[in-house]
C-alpha positions in Angstrom: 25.7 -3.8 -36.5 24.0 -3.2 -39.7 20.3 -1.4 -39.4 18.5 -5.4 -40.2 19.9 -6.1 -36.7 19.2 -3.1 -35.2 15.3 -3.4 -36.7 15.0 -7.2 -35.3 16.4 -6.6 -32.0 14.1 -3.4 -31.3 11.0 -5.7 -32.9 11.5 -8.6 -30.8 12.3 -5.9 -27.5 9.0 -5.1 -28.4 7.2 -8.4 -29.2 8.5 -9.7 -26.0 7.0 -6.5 -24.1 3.7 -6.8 -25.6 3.3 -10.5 -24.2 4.6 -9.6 -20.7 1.8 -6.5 -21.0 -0.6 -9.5 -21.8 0.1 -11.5 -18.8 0.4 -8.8 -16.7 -3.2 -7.5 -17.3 -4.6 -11.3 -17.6 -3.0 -11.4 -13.9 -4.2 -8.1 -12.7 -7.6 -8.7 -13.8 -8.0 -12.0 -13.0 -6.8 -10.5 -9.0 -9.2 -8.2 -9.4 -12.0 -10.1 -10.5 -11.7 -12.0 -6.8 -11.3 -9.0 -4.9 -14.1 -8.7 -2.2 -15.3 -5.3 -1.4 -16.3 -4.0 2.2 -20.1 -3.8 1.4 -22.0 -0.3 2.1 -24.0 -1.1 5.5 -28.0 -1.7 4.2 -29.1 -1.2 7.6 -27.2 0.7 10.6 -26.3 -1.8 12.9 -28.0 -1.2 16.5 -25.5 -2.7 18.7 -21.6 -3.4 18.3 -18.5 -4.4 20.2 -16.3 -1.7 21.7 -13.4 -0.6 19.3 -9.9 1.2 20.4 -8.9 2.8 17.8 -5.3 3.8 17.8 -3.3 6.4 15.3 0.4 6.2 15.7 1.8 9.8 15.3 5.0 11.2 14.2 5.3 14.7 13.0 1.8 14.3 11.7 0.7 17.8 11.7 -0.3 18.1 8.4 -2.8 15.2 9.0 -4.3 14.6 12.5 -7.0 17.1 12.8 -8.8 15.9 9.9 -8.0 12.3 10.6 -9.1 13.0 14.3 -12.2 14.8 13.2 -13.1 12.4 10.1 -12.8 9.5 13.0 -15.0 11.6 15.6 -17.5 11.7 13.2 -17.8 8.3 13.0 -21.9 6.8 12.8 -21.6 3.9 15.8 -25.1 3.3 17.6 -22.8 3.9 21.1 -20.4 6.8 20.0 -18.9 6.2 23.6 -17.7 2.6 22.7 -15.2 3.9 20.8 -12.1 4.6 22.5 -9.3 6.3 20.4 -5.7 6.7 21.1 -3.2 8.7 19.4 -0.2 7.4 19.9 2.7 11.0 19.8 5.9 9.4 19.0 8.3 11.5 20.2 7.0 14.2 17.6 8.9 17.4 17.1 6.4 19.3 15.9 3.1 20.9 16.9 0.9 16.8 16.5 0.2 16.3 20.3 -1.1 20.1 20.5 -3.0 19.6 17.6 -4.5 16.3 18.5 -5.4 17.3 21.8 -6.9 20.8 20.3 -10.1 18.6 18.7 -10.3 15.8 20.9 -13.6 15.1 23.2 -13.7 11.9 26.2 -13.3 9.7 23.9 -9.6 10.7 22.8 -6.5 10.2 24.7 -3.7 11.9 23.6 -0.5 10.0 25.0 3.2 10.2 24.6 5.3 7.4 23.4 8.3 6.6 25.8 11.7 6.9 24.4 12.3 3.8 22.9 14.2 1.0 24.6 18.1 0.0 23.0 17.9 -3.8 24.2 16.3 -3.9 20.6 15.4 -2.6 17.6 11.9 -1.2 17.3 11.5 0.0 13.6 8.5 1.6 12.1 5.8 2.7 14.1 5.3 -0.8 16.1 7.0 1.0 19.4 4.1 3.6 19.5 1.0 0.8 18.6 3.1 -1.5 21.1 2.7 1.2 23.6 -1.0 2.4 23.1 -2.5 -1.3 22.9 -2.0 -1.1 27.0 -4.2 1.5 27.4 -6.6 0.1 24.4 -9.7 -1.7 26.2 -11.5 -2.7 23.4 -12.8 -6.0 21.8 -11.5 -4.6 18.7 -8.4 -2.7 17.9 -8.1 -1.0 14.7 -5.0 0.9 13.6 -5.3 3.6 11.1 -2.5 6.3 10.2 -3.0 9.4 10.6 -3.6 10.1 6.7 -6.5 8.0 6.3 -9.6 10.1 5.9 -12.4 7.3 7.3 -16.3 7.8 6.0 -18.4 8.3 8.9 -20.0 4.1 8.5 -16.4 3.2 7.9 -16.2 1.6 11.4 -19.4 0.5 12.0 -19.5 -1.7 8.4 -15.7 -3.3 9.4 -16.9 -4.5 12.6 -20.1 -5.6 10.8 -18.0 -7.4 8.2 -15.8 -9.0 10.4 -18.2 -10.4 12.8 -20.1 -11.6 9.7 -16.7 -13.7 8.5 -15.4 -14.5 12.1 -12.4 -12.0 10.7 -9.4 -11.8 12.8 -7.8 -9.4 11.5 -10.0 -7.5 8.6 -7.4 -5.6 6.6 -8.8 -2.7 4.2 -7.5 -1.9 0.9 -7.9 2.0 0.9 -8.6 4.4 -1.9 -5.1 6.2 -2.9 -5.8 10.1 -3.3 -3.1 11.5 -5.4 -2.2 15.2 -5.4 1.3 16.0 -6.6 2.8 14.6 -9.8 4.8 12.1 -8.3 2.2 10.5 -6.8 0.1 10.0 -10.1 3.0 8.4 -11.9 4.1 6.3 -9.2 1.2 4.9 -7.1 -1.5 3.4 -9.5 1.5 0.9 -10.4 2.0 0.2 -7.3 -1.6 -0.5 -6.5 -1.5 -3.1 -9.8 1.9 -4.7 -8.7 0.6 -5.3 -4.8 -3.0 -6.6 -6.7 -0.5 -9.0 -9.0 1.9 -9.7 -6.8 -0.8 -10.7 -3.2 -3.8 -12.1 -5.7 -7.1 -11.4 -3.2 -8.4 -14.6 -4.0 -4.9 -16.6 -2.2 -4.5 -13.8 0.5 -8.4 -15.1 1.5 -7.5 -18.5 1.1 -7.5 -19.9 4.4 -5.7 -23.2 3.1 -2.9 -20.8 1.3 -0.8 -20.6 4.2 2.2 -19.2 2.4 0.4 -15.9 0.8 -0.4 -13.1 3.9 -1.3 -9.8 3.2 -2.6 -6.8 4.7 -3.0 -3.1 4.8 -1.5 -0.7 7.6 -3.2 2.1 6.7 -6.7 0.4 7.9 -6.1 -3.0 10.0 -8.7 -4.2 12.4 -8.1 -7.0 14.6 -9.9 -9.2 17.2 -8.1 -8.2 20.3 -8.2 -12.0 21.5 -6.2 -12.7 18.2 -3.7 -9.1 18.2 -3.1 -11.2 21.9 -2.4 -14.7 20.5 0.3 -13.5 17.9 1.9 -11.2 20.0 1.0 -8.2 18.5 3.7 -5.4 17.7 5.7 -6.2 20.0 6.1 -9.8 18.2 7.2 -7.9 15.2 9.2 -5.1 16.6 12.2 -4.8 14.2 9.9 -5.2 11.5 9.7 -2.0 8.7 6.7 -3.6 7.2 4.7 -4.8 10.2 1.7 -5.5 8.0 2.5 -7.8 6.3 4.2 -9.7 9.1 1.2 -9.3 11.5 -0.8 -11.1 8.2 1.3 -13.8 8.1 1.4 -14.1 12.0 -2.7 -14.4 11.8 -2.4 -17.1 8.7 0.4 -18.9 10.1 -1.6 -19.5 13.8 -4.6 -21.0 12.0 -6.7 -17.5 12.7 -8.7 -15.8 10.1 -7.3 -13.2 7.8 -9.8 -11.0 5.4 -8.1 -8.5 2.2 -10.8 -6.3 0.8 -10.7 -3.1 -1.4 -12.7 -0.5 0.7 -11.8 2.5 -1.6 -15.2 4.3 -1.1 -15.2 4.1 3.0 -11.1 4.0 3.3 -9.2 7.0 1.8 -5.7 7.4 2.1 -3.2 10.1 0.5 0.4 8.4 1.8 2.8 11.0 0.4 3.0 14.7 -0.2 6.3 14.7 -2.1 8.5 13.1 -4.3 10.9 12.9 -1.3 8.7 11.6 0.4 7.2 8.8 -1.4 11.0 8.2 -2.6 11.6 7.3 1.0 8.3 5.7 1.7 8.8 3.0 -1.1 12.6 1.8 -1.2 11.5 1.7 2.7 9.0 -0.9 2.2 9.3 -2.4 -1.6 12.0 -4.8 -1.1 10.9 -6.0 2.3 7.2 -6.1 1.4 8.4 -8.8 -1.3 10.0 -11.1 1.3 13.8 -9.3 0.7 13.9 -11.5 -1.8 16.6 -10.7 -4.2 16.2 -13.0 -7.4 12.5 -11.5 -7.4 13.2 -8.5 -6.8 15.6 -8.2 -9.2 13.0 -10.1 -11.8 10.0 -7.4 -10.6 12.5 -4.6 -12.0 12.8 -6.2 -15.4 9.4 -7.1 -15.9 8.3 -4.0 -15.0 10.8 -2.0 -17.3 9.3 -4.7 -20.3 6.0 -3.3 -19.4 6.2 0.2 -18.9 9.1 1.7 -20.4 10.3 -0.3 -23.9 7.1 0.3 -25.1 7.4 3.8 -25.0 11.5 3.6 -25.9 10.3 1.3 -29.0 7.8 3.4 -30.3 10.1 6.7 -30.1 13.0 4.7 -31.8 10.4 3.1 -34.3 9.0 6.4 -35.0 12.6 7.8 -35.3 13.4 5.1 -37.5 10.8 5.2 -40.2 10.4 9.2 -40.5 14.3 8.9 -41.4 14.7 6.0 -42.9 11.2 4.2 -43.7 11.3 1.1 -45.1 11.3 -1.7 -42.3 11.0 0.7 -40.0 7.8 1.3 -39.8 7.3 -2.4 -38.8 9.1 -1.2 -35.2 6.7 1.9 -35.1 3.7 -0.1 -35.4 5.1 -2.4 -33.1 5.8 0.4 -30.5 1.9 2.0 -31.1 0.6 -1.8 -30.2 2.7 -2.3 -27.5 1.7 1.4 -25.9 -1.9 0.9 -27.3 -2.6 -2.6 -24.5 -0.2 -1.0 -21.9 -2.6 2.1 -21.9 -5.6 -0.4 -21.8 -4.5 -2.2 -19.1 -3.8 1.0 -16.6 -7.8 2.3 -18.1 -9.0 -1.3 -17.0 -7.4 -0.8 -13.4 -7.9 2.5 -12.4 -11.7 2.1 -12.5 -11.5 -0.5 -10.1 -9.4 1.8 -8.2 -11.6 4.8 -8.0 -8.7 6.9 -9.4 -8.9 9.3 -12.6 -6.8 7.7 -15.7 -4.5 10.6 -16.1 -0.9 11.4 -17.0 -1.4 7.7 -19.1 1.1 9.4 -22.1 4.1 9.1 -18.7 4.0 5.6 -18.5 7.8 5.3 -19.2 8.7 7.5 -16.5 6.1 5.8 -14.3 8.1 2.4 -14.9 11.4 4.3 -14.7 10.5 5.3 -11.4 9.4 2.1 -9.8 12.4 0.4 -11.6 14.6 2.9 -9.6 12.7 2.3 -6.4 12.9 -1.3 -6.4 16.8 -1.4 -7.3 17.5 1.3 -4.4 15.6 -0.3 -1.9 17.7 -3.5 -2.3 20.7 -1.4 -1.4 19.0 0.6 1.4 17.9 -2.6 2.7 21.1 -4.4 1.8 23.2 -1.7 3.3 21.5 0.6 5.9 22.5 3.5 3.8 19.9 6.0 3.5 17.4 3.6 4.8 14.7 5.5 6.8 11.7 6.2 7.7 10.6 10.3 8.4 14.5 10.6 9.0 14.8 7.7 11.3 17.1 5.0 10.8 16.0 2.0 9.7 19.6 -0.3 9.9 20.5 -1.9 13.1 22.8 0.1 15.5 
C-alpha cells in the first residue's frame, strides 16, 4: 500500500479513538456525577445495633495486624457490640498466630474446616460461610483483610444504612497503589467498574437487571444475608459480590453502591503476579462471562488507551521523516493523547489517587487488554485459573 493509504488508515484509527475517548469520559462522568458518597458522621451516634464483623484469612500475614488493629480502633459508643471474627482458612503461614497476637474479647480467632468435596466452594465464601454461625450480630459486615478502616468507618455505615433501610450497604473503597503495576493497572479498572455498573442504575431499586457491590467492604442486614442465603447460596461462585448484589436486587431487598474512599482504604495487590492473578480471576466473571462483551470491552479499551499513543509515535515517526501529510496523523495522535490524559485527570480526583505515570497509558491499556483476553481462557478452560494458588476449575 502506497504511504496515502497508510496516512488515512492511521488518521481514521485515530479519529475513531478520539470519539470512543469522548464517550468514554461522557460515560464515566456522567457515573460519577451520580455517585453517592458515605457522608462523614456530623454527630457521633450514641446508640447502634451490634455488628459481627468477619475477615476471611488466607495467608494474610502481611495484612491482619494492621487490619485487626485499624478495626480495634474502631469509634462505636458500645466498643463491646462489636464482635469480630477472623475467619483462618487453612493458612500456611504465620495469620492465625498473628491475629490472635493483637486480639482483645472482642476477637475470635477461628479455624476454617477443610472444605467439603460434595461441592465446589470457590473464593473465600467457605470461610464467611463458616464464621456467619458464630456471628451474632444484627449486622454483618465483611471486610478483607487489606482494608485499612478509619476509626468512624463502622459507626457512619450502620448510620447510613439505617438511614436508607440498606440491606446490604456496599462501599466503594479508596485503591492505595504502591508498586508500578498497580498504578498502571488499577485506576482503569476503577473507571471501567464506574462505566461498566453506573451508581445511579446499581441504586435503582426498579433496575433489577444491574447489581453491584464491593467485597472489600459489604455490610448487610443479617435478616437479609438470612433471606438470600448468604455464601453458602453462592458457594461456587469466584466473584461472590456481585452475585450476593444481585441476590439482594433480585429478592426485592435494598441494595446501596457508594464511594467511601476517605473512610474505606484498600491496597488489593502487592505484585504484578499478584494483581495478574487477581484480575483474569474476576474480570470476565465480574462481566457476567459474557463473551461477545468481553471481547468488545478489549477493543474498546485498546481504542482508548493504546492507539492513541501507537498513532501519535507513528504520526511523529511519519512527519520527522517524511512531513508532508504526515503531520496531519501527529496532530491527530497529540489530540487523541491530549482528551485521553484529561479524562484519567478528571477521574482520579474523584478517586482520591495522585494522576501519575499518565505518559504509560498504552501499557496501562495493554495490560487490561491482556487481562481481559486471559481471563476468558482461565475461565473458559480452568487453566491457570486461581486464586492465592487455589484452583478455581471444577474437579
Amino acid at each position: 500500500m502506497g504511504a496515502g493509504v497508510w496516512i488515512g488508515l492511521w488518521s481514521l484509527g485515530l479519529a475513531v479513538a478520539t470519539v470512543a475517548i469522548a464517550i468514554f469520559h461522557r460515560r464515566l462522568q456522567a457515573s460519577l456525577a451520580t455517585a453517592p458518597r458515605l457522608p462523614l458522621l456530623e454527630t457521633a451516634p450514641t446508640e447502634l445495633p451490634t455488628v459481627s464483623l468477619i475477615i476471611p484469612a488466607y495467608n494474610e500475614q502481611v495484612n491482619i495486624t494492621e487490619c485487626l488493629e485499624a478495626v480495634l480502633a474502631s469509634h462505636l459508643p458500645h466498643p463491646d457490640q462489636l464482635q469480630v471474627i477472623v475467619a483462618d482458612d487453612e493458612s500456611t503461614d504465620d495469620t492465625a498466630a498473628l491475629a490472635a497476637a493483637v486480639a482483645d474479647k472482642r476477637v475470635t480467632v477461628m479455624t476454617v474446616p477443610p472444605r467439603p468435596t460434595d461441592i465446589t466452594w470457590r473464593g473465600k465464601n467457605w470461610a464467611c460461610a463458616n464464621a456467619v454461625e458464630q456471628a451474632t450480630g444484627d449486622y454483618l459486615l465483611f471486610i478483607d483483610a487489606d482494608v485499612r478502616l478509619e476509626p468512624d468507618a463502622i459507626a457512619t455505615a450502620i448510620t447510613d444504612s439505617q438511614t436508607h433501610r440498606a440491606d446490604l450497604l456496599s462501599c466503594g473503597p479508596g485503591i492505595i497503589c504502591g508498586c508500578l503495576a498497580e498504578w498502571l493497572v488499577q485506576p482503569i479498572m476503577m473507571s471501567c467498574i464506574a462505566v461498566g455498573f453506573n451508581f445511579q442504575a446499581v441504586n435503582d431499586p426498579q433496575d433489577v437487571t444491574t447489581a453491584f457491590a464491593a467485597g472489600p467492604f459489604m455490610l448487610f442486614r443479617r435478616s437479609a444475608y438470612d433471606r438470600i442465603g448468604g455464601h453458602r447460596a453462592v458457594a461456587t461462585e469466584p466473584v461472590e459480590d456481585v452475585e450476593l448484589a444481585k441476590r439482594i436486587k433480585g429478592s426485592g431487598l435494598t441494595l446501596r453502591y457508594l464511594l467511601s474512599t476517605a473512610l474505606v482504604k484498600v491496597r488489593m495487590y502487592r505484585s504484578f503476579a499478584a494483581l495478574w492473578e487477581g484480575w483474569t480471576k474476576n474480570y470476565y466473571m465480574g462481566g457476567g462471562r459474557k463473551l461477545g462483551a468481553t471481547l468488545y470491552s478489549a477493543f474498546a479499551l485498546s481504542l482508548i488507551f493504546v492507539m492513541p499513543w501507537l498513532g501519535l509515535a507513528v504520526g511523529l515517526g511519519g512527519a520527522l521523516l517524511y512531513g508532508g501529510v504526515w503531520w496531519l496523523v501527529c496532530g491527530l495522535g497529540i489530540a487523541s493523547v491530549g482528551l485521553q490524559v484529561y479524562m484519567r485527570w478528571a477521574a482520579q480526583r474523584v478517586f482520591d489517587q495522585p494522576f501519575r505515570y499518565w505518559w504509560l497509558g498504552w501499557l496501562s491499556g495493554g495490560l487490561v487488554v491482556a487481562i481481559a483476553i486471559t481471563s476468558i481462557i482461565k475461565t473458559e478452560t480452568g487453566w491457570g485459573w486461581t486464586w492465592r494458588g487455589r484452583s478455581l476449575s471444577t474437579p
